[in-house]
C-alpha positions as a LaTeX table, in Angstrom:
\begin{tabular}{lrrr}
\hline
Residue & $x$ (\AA) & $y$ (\AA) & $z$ (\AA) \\
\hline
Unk1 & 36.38 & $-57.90$ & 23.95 \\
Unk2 & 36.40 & $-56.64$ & 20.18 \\
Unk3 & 35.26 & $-53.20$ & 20.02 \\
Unk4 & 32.40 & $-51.69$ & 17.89 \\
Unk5 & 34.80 & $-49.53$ & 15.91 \\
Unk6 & 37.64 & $-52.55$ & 15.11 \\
Unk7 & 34.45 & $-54.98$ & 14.49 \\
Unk8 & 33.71 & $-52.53$ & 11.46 \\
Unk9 & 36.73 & $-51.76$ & 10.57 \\
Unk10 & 37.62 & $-55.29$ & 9.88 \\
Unk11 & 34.93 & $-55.52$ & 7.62 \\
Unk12 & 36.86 & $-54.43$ & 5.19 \\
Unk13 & 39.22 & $-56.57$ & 4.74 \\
Unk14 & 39.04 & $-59.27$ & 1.82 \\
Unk15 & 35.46 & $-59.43$ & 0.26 \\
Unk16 & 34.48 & $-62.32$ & $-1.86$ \\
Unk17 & 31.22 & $-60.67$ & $-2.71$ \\
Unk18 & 33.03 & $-57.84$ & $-4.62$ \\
Unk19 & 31.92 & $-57.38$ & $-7.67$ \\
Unk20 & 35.36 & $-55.52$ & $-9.12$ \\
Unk21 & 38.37 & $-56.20$ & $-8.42$ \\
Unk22 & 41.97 & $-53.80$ & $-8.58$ \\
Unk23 & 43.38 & $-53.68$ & $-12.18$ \\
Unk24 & 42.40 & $-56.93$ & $-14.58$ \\
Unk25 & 40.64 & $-59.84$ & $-13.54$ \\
Unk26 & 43.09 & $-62.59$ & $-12.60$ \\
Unk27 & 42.11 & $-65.18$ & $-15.66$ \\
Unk28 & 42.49 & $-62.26$ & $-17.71$ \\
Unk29 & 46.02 & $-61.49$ & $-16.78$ \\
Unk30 & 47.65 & $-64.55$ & $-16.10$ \\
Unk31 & 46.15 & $-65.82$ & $-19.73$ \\
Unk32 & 49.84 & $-65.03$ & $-21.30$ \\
Unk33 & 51.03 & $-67.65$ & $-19.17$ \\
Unk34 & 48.56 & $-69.96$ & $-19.02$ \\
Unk35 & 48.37 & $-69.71$ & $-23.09$ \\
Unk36 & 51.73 & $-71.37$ & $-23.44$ \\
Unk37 & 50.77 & $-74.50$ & $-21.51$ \\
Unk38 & 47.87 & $-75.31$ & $-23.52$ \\
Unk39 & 47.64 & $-78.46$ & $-25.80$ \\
Unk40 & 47.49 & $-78.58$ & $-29.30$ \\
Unk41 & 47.47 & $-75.06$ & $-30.37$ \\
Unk42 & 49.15 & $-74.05$ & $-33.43$ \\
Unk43 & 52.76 & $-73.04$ & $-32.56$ \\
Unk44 & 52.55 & $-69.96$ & $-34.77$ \\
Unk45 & 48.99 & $-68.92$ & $-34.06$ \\
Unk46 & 50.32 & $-69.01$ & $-30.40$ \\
Unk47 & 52.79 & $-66.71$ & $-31.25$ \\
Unk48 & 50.96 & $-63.98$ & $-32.92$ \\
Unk49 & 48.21 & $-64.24$ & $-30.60$ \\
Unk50 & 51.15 & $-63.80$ & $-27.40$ \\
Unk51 & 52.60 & $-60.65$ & $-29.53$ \\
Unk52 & 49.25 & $-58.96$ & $-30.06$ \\
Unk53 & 48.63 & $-59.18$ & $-26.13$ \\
Unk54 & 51.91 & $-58.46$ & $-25.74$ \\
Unk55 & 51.42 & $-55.02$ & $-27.78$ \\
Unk56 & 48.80 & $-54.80$ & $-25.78$ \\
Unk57 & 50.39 & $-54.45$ & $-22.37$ \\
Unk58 & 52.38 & $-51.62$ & $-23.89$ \\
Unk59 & 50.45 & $-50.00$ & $-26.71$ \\
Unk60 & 47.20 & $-50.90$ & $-26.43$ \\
Unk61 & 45.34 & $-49.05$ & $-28.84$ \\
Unk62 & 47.89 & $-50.34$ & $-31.41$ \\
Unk63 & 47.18 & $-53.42$ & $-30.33$ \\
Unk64 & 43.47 & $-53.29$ & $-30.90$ \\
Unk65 & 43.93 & $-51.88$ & $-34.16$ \\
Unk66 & 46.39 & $-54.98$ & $-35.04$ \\
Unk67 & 43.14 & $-57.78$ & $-33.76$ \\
Unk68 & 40.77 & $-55.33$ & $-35.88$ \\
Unk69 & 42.96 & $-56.02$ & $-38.34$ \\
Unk70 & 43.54 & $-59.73$ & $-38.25$ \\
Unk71 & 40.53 & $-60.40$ & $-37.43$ \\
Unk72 & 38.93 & $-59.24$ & $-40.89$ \\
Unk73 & 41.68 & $-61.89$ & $-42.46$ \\
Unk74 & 40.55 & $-64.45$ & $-40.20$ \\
Unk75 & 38.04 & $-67.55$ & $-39.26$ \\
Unk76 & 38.19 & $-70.71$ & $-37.23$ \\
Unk77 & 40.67 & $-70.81$ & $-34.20$ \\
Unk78 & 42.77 & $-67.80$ & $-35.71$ \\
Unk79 & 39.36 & $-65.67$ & $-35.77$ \\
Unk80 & 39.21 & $-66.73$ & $-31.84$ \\
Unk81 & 42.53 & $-65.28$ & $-31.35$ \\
Unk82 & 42.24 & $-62.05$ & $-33.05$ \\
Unk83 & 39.07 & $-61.52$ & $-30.99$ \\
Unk84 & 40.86 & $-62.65$ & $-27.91$ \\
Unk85 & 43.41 & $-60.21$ & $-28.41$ \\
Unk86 & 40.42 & $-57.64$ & $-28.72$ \\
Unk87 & 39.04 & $-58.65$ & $-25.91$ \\
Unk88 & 42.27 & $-58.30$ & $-23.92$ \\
Unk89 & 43.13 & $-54.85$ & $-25.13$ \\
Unk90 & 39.35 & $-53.61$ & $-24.70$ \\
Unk91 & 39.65 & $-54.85$ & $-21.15$ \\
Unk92 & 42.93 & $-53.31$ & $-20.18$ \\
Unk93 & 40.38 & $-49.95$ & $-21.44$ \\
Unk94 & 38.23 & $-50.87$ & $-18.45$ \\
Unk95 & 35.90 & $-51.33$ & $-21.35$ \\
Unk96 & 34.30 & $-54.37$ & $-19.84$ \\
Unk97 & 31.27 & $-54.96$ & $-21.58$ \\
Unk98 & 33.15 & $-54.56$ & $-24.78$ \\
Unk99 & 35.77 & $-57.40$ & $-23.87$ \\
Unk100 & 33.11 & $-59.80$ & $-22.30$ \\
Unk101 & 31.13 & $-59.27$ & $-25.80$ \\
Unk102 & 34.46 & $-60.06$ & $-27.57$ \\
Unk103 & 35.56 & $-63.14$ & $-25.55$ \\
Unk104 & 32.13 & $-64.57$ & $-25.98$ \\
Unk105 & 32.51 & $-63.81$ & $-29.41$ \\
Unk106 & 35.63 & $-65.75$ & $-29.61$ \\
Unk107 & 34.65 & $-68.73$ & $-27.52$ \\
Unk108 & 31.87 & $-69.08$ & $-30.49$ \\
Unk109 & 34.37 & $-69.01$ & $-32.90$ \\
Unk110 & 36.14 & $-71.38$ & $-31.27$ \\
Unk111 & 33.16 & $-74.27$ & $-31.65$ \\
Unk112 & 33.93 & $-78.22$ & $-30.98$ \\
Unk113 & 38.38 & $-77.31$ & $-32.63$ \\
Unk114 & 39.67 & $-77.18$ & $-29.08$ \\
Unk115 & 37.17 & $-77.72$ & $-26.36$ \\
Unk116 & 40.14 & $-76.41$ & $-23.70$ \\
Unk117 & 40.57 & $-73.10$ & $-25.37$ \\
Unk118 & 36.90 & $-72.78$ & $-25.93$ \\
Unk119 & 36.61 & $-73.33$ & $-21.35$ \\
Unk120 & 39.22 & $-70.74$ & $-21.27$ \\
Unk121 & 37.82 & $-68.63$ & $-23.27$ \\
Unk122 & 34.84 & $-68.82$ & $-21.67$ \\
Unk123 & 36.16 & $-68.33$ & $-18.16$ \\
Unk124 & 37.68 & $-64.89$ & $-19.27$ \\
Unk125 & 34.31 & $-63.47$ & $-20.59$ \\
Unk126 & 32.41 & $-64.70$ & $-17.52$ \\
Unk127 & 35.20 & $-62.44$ & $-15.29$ \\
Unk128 & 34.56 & $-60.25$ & $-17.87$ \\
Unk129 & 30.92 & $-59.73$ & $-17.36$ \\
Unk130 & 31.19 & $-59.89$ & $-13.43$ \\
Unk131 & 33.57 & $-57.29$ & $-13.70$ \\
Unk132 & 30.83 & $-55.20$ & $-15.65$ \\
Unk133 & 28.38 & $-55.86$ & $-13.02$ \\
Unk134 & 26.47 & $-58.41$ & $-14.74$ \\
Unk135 & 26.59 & $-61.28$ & $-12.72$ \\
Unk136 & 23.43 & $-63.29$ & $-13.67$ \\
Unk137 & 25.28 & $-63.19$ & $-16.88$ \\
Unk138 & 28.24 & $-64.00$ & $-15.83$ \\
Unk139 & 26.94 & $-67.00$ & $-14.08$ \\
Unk140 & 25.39 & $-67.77$ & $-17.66$ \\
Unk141 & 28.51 & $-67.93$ & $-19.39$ \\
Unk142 & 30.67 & $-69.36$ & $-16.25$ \\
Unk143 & 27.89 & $-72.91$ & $-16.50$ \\
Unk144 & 28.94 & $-73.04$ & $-20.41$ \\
Unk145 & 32.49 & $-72.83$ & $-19.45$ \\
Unk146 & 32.44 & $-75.69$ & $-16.26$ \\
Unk147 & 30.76 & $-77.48$ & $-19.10$ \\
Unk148 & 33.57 & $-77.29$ & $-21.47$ \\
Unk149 & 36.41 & $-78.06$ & $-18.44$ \\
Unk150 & 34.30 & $-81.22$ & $-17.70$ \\
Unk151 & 34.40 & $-82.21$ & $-20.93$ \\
Unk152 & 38.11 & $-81.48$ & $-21.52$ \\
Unk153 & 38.59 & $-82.99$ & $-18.56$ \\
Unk154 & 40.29 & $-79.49$ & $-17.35$ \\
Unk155 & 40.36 & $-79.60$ & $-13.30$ \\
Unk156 & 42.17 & $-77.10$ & $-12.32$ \\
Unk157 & 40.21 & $-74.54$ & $-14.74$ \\
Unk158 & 37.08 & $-75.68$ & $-13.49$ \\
Unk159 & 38.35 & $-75.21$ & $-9.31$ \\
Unk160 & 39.16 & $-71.55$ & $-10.96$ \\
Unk161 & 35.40 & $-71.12$ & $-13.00$ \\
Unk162 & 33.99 & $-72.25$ & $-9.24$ \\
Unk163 & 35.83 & $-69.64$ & $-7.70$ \\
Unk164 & 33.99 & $-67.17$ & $-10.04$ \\
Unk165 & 30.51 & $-68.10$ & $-9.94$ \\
Unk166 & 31.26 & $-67.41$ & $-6.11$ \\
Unk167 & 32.24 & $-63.78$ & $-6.61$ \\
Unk168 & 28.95 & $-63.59$ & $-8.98$ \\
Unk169 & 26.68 & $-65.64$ & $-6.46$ \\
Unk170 & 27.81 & $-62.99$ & $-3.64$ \\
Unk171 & 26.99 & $-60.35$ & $-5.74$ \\
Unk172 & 23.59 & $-61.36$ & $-5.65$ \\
Unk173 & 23.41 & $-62.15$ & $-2.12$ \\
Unk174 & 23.38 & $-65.90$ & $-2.48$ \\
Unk175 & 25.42 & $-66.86$ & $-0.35$ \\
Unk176 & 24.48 & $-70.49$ & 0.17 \\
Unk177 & 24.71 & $-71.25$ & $-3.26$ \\
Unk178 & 28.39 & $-69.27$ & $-3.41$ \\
Unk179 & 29.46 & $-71.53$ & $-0.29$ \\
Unk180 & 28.66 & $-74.77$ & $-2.07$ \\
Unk181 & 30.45 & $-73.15$ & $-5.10$ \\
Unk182 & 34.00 & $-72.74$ & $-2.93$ \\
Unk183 & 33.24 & $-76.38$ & $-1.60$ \\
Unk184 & 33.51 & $-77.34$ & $-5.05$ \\
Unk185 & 36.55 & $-75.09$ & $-6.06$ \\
Unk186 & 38.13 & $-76.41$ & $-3.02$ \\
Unk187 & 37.73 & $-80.16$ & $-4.65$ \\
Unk188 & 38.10 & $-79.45$ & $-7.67$ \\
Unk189 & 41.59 & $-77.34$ & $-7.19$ \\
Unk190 & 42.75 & $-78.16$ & $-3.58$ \\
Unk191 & 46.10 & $-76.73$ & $-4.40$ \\
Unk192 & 44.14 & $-72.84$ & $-5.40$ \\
Unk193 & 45.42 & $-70.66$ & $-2.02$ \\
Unk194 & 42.38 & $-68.21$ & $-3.71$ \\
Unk195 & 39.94 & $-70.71$ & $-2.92$ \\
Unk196 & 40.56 & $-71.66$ & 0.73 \\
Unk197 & 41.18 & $-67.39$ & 1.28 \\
Unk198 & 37.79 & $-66.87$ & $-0.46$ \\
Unk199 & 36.40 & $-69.87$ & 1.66 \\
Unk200 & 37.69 & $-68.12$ & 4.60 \\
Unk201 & 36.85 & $-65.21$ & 3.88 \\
Unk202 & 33.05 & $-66.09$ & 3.35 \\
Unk203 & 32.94 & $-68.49$ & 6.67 \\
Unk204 & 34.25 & $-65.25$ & 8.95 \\
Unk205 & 31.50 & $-63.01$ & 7.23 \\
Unk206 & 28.97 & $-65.71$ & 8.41 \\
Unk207 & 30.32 & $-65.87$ & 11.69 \\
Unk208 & 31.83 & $-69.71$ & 11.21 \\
Unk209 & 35.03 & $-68.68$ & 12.92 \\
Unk210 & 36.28 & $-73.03$ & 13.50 \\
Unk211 & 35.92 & $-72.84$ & 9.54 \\
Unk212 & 37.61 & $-69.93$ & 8.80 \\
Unk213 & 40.52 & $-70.67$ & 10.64 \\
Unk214 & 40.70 & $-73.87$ & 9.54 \\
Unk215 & 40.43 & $-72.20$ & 5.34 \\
Unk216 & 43.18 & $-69.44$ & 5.97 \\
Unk217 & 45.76 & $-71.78$ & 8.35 \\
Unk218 & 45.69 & $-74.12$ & 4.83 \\
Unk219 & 45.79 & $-70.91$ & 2.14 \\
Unk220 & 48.76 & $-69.94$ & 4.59 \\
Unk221 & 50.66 & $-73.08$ & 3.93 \\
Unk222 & 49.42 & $-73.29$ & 0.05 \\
Unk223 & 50.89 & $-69.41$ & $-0.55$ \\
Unk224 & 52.65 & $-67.95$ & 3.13 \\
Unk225 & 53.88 & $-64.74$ & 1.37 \\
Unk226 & 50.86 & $-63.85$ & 0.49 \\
Unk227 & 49.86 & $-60.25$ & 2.13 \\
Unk228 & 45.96 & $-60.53$ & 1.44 \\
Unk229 & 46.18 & $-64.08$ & 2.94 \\
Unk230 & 47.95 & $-62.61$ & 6.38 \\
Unk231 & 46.04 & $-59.78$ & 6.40 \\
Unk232 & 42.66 & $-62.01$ & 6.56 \\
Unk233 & 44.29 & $-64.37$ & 9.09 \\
Unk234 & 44.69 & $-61.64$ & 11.30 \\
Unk235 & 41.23 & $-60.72$ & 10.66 \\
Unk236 & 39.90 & $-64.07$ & 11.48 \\
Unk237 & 42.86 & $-64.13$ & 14.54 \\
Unk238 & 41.53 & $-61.20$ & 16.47 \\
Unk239 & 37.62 & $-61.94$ & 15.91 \\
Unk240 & 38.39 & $-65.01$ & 17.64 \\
Unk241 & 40.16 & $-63.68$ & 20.48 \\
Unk242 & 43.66 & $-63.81$ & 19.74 \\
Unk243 & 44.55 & $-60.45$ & 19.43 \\
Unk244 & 48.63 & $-61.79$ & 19.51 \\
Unk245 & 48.20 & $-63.53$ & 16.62 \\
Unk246 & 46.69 & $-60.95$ & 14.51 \\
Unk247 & 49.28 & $-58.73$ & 15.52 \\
Unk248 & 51.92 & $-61.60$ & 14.85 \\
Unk249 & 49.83 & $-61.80$ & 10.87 \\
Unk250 & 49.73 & $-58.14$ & 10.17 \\
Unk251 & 53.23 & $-56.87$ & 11.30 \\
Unk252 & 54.82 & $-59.37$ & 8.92 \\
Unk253 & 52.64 & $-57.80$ & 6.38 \\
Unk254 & 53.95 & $-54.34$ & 7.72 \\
Unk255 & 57.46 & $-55.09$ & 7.95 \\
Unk256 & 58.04 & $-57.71$ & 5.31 \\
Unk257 & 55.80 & $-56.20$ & 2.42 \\
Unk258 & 56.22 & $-52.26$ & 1.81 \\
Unk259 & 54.90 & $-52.05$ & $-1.00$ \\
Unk260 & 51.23 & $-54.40$ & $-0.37$ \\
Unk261 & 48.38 & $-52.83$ & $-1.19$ \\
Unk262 & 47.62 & $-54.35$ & 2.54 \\
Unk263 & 50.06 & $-52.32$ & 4.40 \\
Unk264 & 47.92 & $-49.45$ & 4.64 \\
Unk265 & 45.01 & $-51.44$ & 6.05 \\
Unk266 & 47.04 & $-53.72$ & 8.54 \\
Unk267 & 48.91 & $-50.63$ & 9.53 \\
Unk268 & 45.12 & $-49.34$ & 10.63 \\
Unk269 & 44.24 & $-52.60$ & 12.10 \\
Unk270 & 47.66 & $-52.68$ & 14.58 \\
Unk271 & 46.89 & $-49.11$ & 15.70 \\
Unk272 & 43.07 & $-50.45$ & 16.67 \\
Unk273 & 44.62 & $-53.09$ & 18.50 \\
Unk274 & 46.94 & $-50.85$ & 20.17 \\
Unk275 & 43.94 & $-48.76$ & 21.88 \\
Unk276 & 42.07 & $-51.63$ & 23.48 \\
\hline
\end{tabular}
C-alpha cells in the first residue's frame, strides 16, 4: 500500500503543466543544430547567423550588441536573423518577454521567403512566451506556427509545436484539450521520447495508470538513457504496485547517472521505499 507521504512525494516528479523549465527552452537551444539542416537558406547568412549565437553562448552581451548591429544594416531573411540572434542572446538573459517580442519580430520579417524558417521561428517565440508565463499567448503564436509546419509540410516540427501547446494548455488547467494535444504530437512525431514521457506523465497525474505505462515502456525504448524518463517509470512503477520495478528504474538512475539532475530526487524516492 503506497503511503500518504511517498504518494506526495512523487508528485514531484516530471510535470508537463510547468510553466518554466531549467535553463533555455529546448527549441531554443537545440536551434544551432537544427539551423544547419534546414533547406534553402543562404549558406553565408547561415553562417553569420550560427557565429552570432555562437558569441552568444560565450559573450552574450557582445553578441547582442553584434544583432543590434546587423540588424540596423538589414531587411528580408537577413533582418530575421539578426533578430533571431537577439532573441537568442535576450533569452539566455532570462529576459523572456524581450526574446519572445524579438522572435515574433523575426518570424514577421521572415513573411511567405521561407515558410520553414518562418514555423521555426515561430515555435521559438511561442516557448518563449510560455516561458514568460503567458500561455494564452503562447498558444496564439504556437496555432500560427502548426500553420506554417502544415504548410511546409514540416512533421516533425509540428509533433514538437504539439508538445508545446501542451505545456501551455496545462498551465491553464486544460487538461483535456493538452491530452488531445500529446495525441497529436504522438502522431505527428512518433519517434519524440518527449512526447510519450509528457503523455505519461499527464495519464499518471489523471490516474490512467494502463496508459501511462504503456507511454513511458515506449519513451524507454525511443531514449533508455534517459534519467527523467527512468525516474517517471519508477514513478508510474510503484503507483501501480510494483515497488521492484521502481527500485530496478531509479537505482540505474542512481548508479549509472551521477551527475542527473534526477539523482537527488530518485535517491529520495529509494529511501521512501526503503521505510514501507
Amino acid at each position: 500500500m503506497l503511503s500518504a507521504a511517498l504518494f506526495f512525494l512523487l508528485q514531484v516528479g516530471p510535470n508537463p503543466s510547468t510553466g518554466s523549465m531549467p535553463g533555455l527552452p529546448p527549441e531554443i537551444l537545440d536551434w544551432r543544430a537544427m539551423e544547419k539542416q534546414r533547406e534553402g537558406a543562404n549558406v553565408t547568412l547561415v553562417n553569420r547567423l550560427g557565429n552570432c549565437l555562437a558569441r552568444a553562448e560565450e559573450d552574450t552581451a557582445a553578441a547582442l550588441a553584434e544583432a543590434g548591429d546587423w540588424l540596423t544594416k538589414a531587411n528580408g531573411i537577413e533582418q530575421a536573423q539578426a533578430l533571431h540572434c537577439r532573441g537568442y542572446s535576450e533569452a539566455r538573459l532570462t529576459r523572456w518577454r524581450d526574446a519572445a517580442t524579438s522572435f515574433q519580430a523575426a518570424r514577421n520579417a521572415v513573411g511567405e521567403m521561407d515558410v520553414k524558417y518562418r514555423a521555426r521561428l515561430g515555435t521559438i517565440a511561442g516557448s518563449a512566451l510560455i516561458t514568460a508565463g503567458d500561455y494564452n499567448g503562447a498558444l496564439e503564436m504556437l496555432d500560427l506556427a502548426a500553420a506554417d509546419a502544415a504548410i511546409a509540410e514540416f512533421t516533425a516540427l509540428g509533433g514538437e509545436i504539439q508538445i508545446d501547446r501542451a505545456r501551455a494548455l496545462l498551465s491553464l488547467e486544460q487538461s483535456g484539450e493538452a491530452a488531445a494535444a500529446l495525441t497529436n504530437a504522438r502522431r505527428l512525431s512518433p519517434l519524440s521520447a518527449r512526447a510519450w514521457l509528457l503523455s505519461a506523465t499527464l495519464a499518471r497525474r489523471s490516474d490512467d495508470l494502463g496508459n501511462a505505462a504503456e507511454y513511458i515502456a515506449q519513451a524507454g525504448r525511443l531514449d533508455a538513457a534517459n534519467p527523467e524518463v527512468l525516474l517517471e517509470a519508477g514513478v508510474i512503477a510503484v503507483m501501480s504496485g510494483d515497488n521492484d520495478l521502481a527500485r530496478e528504474k531509479w537505482g540505474w538512475i542512481v548508479s549509472g547517472y551521477p551527475d542527473a539532475a534526477q539523482r537527488a530526487t530518485a535517491e529520495s524516492y529509494l529511501r521512501q521505499l526503503d521505510q514501507q
